[in-house]
C-alpha positions as semicolon CSV with decimal commas, in nm:
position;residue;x (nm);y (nm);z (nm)
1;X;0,000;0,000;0,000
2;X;0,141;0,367;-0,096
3;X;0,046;0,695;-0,070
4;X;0,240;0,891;-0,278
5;X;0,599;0,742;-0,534
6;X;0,639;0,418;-0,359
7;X;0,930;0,190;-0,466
8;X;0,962;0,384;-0,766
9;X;1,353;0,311;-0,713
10;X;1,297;-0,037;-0,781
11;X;1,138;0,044;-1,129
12;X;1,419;-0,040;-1,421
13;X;1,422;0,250;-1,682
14;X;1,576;0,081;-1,999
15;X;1,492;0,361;-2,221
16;X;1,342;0,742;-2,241
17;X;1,396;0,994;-1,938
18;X;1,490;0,801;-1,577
19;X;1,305;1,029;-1,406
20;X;0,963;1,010;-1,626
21;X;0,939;0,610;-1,606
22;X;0,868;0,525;-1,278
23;X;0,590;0,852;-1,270
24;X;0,457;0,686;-1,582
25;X;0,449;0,357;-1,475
26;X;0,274;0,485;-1,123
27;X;-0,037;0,664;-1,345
28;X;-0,028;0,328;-1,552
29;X;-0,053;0,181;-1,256
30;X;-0,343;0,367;-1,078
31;X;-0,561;0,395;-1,405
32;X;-0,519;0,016;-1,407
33;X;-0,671;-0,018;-1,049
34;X;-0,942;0,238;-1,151
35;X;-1,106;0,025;-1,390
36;X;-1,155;-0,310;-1,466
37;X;-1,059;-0,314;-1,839
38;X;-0,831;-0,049;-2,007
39;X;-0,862;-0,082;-2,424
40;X;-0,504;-0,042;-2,463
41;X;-0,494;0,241;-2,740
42;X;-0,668;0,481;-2,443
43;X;-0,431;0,393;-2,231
44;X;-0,154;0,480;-2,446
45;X;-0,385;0,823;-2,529
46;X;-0,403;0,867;-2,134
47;X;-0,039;0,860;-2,062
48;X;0,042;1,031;-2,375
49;X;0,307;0,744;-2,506
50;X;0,312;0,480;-2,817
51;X;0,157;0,165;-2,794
52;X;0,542;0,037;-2,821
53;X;0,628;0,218;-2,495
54;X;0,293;0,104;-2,328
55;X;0,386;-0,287;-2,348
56;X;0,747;-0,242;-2,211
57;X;0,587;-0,048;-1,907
58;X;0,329;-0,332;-1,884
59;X;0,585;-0,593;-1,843
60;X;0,760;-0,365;-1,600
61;X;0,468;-0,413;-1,392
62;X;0,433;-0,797;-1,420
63;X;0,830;-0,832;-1,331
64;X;0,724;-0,629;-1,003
65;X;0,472;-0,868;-0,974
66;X;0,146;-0,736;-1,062
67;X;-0,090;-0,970;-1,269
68;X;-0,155;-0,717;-1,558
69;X;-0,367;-0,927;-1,812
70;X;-0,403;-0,895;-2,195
71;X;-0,723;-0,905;-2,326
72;X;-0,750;-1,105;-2,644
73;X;-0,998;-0,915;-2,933
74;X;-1,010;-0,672;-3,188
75;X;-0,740;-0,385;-3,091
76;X;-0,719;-0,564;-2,720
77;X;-0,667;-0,455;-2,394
78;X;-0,547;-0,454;-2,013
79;X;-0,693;-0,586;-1,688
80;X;-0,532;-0,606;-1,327
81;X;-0,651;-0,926;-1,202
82;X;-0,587;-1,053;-0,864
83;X;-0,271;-1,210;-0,787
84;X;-0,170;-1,470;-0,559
85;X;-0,018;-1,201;-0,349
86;X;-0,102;-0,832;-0,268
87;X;0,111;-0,582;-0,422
88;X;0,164;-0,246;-0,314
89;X;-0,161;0,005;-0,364
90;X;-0,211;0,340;-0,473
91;X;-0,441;0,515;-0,281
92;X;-0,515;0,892;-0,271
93;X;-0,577;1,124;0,025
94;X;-0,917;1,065;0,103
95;X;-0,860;0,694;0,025
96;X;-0,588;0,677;0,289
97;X;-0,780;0,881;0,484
98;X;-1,103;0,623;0,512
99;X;-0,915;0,333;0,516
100;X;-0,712;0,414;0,844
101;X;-1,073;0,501;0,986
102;X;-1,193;0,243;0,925
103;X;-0,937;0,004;1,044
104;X;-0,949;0,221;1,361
105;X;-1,334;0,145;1,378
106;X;-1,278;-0,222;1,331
107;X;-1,047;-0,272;1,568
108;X;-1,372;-0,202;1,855
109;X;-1,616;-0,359;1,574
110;X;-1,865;-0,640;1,572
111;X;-1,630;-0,910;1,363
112;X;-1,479;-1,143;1,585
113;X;-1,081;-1,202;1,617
114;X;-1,041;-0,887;1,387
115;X;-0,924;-0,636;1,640
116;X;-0,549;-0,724;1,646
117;X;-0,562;-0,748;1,263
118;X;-0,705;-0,437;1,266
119;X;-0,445;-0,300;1,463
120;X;-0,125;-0,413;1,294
121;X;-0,246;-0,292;0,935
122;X;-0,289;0,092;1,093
123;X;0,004;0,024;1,229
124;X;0,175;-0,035;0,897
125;X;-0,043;0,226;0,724
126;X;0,015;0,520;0,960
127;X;0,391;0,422;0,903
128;X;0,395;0,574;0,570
129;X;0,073;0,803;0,564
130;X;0,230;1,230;0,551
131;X;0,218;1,450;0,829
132;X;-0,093;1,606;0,663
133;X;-0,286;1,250;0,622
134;X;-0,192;1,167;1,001
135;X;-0,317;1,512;1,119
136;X;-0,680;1,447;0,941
137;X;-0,709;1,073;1,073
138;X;-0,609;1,185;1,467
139;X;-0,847;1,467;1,439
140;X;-1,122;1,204;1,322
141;X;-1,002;0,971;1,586
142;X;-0,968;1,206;1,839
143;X;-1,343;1,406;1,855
144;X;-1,531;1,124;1,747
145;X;-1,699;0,911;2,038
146;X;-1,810;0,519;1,984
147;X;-2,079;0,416;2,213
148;X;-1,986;0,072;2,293
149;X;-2,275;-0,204;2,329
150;X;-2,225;-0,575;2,412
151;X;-2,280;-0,766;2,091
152;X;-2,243;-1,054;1,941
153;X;-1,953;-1,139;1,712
154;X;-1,894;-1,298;1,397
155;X;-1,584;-1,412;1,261
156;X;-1,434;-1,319;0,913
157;X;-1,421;-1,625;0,805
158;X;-1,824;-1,684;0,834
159;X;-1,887;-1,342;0,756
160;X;-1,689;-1,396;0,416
161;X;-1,879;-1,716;0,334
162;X;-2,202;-1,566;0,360
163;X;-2,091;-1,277;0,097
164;X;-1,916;-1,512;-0,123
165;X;-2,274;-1,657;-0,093
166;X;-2,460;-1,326;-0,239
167;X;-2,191;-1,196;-0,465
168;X;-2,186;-1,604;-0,667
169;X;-2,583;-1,665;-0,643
170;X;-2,532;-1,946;-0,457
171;X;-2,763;-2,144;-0,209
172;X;-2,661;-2,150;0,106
173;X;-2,725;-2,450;0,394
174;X;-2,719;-2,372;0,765
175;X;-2,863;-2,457;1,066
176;X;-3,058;-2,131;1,276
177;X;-3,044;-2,120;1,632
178;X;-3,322;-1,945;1,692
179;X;-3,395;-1,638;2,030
180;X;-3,515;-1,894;2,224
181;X;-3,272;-2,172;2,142
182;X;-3,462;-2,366;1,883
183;X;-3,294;-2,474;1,571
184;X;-3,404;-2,553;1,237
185;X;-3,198;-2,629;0,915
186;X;-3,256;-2,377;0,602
187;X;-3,197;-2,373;0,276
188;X;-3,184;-2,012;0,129
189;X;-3,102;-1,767;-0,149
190;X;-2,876;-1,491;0,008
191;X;-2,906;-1,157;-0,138
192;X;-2,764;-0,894;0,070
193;X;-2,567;-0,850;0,404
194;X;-2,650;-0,570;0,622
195;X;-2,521;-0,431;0,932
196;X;-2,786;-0,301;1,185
197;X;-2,667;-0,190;1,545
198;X;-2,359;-0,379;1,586
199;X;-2,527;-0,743;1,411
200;X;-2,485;-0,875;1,119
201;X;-2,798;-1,016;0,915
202;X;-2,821;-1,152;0,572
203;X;-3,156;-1,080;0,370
204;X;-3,261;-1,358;0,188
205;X;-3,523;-1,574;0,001
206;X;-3,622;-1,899;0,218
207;X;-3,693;-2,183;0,013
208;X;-3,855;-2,386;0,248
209;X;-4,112;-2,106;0,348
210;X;-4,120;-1,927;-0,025
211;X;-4,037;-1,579;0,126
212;X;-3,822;-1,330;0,236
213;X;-3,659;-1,359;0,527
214;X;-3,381;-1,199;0,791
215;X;-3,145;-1,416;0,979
216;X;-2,869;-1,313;1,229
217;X;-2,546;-1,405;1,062
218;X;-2,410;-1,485;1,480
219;X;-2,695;-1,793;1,487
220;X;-2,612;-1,965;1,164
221;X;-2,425;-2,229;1,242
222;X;-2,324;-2,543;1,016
223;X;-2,264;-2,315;0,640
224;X;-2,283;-2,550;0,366
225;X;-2,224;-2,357;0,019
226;X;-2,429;-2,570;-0,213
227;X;-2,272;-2,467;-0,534
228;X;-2,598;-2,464;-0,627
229;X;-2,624;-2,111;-0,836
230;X;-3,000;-1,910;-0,836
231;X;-3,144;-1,652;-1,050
232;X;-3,199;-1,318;-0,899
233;X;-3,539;-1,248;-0,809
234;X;-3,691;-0,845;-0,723
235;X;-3,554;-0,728;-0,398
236;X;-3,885;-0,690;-0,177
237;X;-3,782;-0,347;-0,152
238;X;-3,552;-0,104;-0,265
239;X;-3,383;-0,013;0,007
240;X;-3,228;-0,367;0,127
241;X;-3,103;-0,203;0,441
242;X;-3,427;-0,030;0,552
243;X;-3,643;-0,334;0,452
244;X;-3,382;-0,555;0,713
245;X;-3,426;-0,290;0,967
246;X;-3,828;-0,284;0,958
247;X;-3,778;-0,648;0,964
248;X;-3,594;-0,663;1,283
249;X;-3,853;-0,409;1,471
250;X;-4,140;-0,601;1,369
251;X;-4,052;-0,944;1,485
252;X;-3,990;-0,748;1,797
253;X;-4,287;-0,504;1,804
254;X;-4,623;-0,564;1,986
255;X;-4,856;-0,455;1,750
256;X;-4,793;-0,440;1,357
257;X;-5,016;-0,195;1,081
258;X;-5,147;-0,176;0,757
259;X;-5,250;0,147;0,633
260;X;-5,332;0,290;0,292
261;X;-5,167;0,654;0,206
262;X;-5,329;0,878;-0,031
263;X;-5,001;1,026;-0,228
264;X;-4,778;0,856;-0,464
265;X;-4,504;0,645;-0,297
266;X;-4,243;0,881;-0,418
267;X;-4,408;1,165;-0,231
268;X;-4,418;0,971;0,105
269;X;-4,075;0,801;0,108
270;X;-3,926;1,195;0,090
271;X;-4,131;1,189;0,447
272;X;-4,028;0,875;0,641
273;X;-3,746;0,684;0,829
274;X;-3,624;0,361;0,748
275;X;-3,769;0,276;1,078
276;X;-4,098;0,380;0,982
277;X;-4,169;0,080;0,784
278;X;-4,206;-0,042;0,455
279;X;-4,359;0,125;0,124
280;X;-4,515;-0,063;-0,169
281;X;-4,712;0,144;-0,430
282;X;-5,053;0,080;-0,506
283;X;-5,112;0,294;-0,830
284;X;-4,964;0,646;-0,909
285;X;-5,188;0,817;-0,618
286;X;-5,141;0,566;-0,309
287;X;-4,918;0,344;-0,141
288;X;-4,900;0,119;0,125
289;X;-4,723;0,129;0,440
290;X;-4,658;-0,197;0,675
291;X;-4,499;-0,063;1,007
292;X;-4,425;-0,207;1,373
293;X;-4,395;-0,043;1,693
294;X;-4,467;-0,142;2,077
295;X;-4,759;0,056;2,144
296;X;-5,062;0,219;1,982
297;X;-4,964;0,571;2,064
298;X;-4,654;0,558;1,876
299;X;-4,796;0,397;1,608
300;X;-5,094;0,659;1,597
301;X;-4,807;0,948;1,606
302;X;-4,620;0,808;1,331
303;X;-4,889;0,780;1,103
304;X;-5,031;1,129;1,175
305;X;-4,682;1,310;1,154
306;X;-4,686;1,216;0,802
307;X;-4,940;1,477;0,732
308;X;-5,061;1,283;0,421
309;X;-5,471;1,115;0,423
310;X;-5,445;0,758;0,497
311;X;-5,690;0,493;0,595
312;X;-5,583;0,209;0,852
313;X;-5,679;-0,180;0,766
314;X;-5,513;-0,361;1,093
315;X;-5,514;-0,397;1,372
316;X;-5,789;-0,294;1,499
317;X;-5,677;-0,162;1,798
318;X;-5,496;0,129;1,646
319;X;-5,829;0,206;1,484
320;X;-6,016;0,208;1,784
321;X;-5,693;0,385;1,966
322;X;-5,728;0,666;1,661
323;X;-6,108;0,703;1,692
324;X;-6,082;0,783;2,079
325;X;-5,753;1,000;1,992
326;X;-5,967;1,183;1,735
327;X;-6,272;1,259;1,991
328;X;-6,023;1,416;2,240
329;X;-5,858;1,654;2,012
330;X;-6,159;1,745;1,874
331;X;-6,300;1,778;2,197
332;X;-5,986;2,033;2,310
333;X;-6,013;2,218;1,987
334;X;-6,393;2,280;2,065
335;X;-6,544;2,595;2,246
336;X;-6,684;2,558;2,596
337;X;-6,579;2,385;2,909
338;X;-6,460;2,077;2,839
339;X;-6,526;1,750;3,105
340;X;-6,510;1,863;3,439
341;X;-6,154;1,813;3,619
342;X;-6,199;1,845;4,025
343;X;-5,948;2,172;4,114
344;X;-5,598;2,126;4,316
345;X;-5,646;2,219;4,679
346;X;-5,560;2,608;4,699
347;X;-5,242;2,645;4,933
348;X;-5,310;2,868;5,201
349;X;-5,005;3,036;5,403
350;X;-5,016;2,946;5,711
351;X;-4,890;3,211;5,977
352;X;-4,626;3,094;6,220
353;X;-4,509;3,214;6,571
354;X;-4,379;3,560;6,594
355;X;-4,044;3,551;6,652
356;X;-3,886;3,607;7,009
């Protein structure tokens, strides 16, 4: 990893100006990592040099040991595939920047085993970042405040197989411990992994119950990767990290809605959380909402905050909850005495003895 003409000494220049080479070969480089394939005229175009020139700085590059790839075809190409080991990276400010963050913020994460890991590749990276770089990342470091929970942790390892899972469309076997100790075996289509305060959960299509479904990544146990590839079906929603998080209040929630909004979906996702629940459309002038919460009022307060017409379908507590909510207001906003409330007790001061 490099921030700025790494090992540039070790570049060979067999021809053309010493000191141009290795700069060259360092924007060859970066425009390489920038893009999965590079037609190799543009590349000669970007770097303003012949094609000639082009494949001796290629091969440059492969006898550092980076796996530059031709691409077979009509006027051919460049890739930079993986390699069986890392090479150095280029990485610009902000890029340096984020990464030492974010190793900083792993280090007190939610992945288990990670934190010394986390530690020793700072430790390397802050070795070479500039005094300017190192000034940003302390000041990040330094006024920013984690709240630490107690959570469950996941190691990389089982993280990794679950995301090898999406990324190949492959079915994926486990066993699920579930909250109250109960296990089943699954067989699922994993579509997305999502992190929601401090737990992992993987958003996927069950095929033993045909339908979407959340799991806790920390109570699969037994992964089996099928090999068995799947073709991608719609997302249930958009958002795959909202829809995960209304998932997670509602298996938790006491009471759960259904309530039709007059104004296009569009309209009303400008006005709610994540938390809020989850929007389908209806047709271009209504939408659907399915939320969760613990009790009524909340529920009630949600809705109305949304300042949009909407008509509730279940349960029917929250429309019984609304119709006595509407009779109060309407009773405050009326003129006249309202019901009768029995006065406090008027304090009276009560005269002590003069003093002697």
């Amino acid at each position: 990893m490099a921030i700025s003409r790494p090992w540039s000494d070790r570049i060979s220049c067999h021809s053309g100006n010493m000191t141009e080479t290795p700069s060259r070969m360092l924007r060859l480089l970066s425009l390489l990592q920038n893009s999965r394939d590079w037609p190799g005229h543009k590349l000669a175009e970007r770097l303003g040099i012949s094609p000639r020139t082009l494949r001796r700085d290629v091969e440059r590059l492969r006898d550092l040991g980076y796996p530059v790839h031709a691409i077979p075809g009509v006027g051919g190409g460049y890739r930079l595939e993986a390699g069986a080991s890392l090479p150095p990276l280029l990485l610009d400010d902000d890029e340096a920047v984020a990464i030492a963050v974010g190793l900083r913020t792993a280090a007190g994460g939610s992945v288990a085993d990670i934190e010394d890991t986390s530690i020793r590749a700072l430790a390397k990276l802050e070795q070479v970042l500039p005094k300017r770089l190192r000034s940003r990342v302390n000041a990040l470091q330094m006024y920013t405040v984690p709240m630490f929970t107690v959570s469950p942790t996941v190691s990389p390892e089982h993280l990794v197989s679950v995301a090898q899972a999406c990324r190949d469309r492959q079915r994926l076997g486990f066993t699920y411990r579930k909250r109250d100790g109960e296990t089943s075996n699954r067989l699922v289509e994993p579509y997305r992994l999502v992190h929601v305060n401090r737990k992992w959960y993987v958003l996927s299509w069950d095929m033993g119950r045909q339908d979407w479904r959340t799991f806790r990544v920390d109570r699969m146990e037994s992964l089996l990767s099928t090999g068995v590839r799947f073709q991608q079906r719609e997302l249930p929603a958009e958002d795959a990290a909202a829809y995960v998080a209304q998932s997670i209040t509602s298996s938790l929630a006491s009471y759960r809605a259904l309530v039709t909004l007059h104004a296009p979906v569009e309209v009303v996702a400008e006005r709610i959380r994540p938390r809020d629940g989850i929007l389908t459309a209806v047709d271009d002038r209504t939408c659907r909402l399915r939320s969760a919460a613990d009790s009524l009022e909340w529920l009630a307060l949600t809705i109305g905050m949304f300042g949009i017409e909407f008509e509730v379908h279940e349960p029917p507590e929250l429309i019984d909850y609304i119709r006595e909510l509407s009779e109060r207001l309407a009773r405050a906003a009326s003129p006249g005495p309202g019901p009768s409330v029995a006065a406090p007790p008027r304090e009276v001061p009560v005269s002590g003895p003069a003093a002697g």
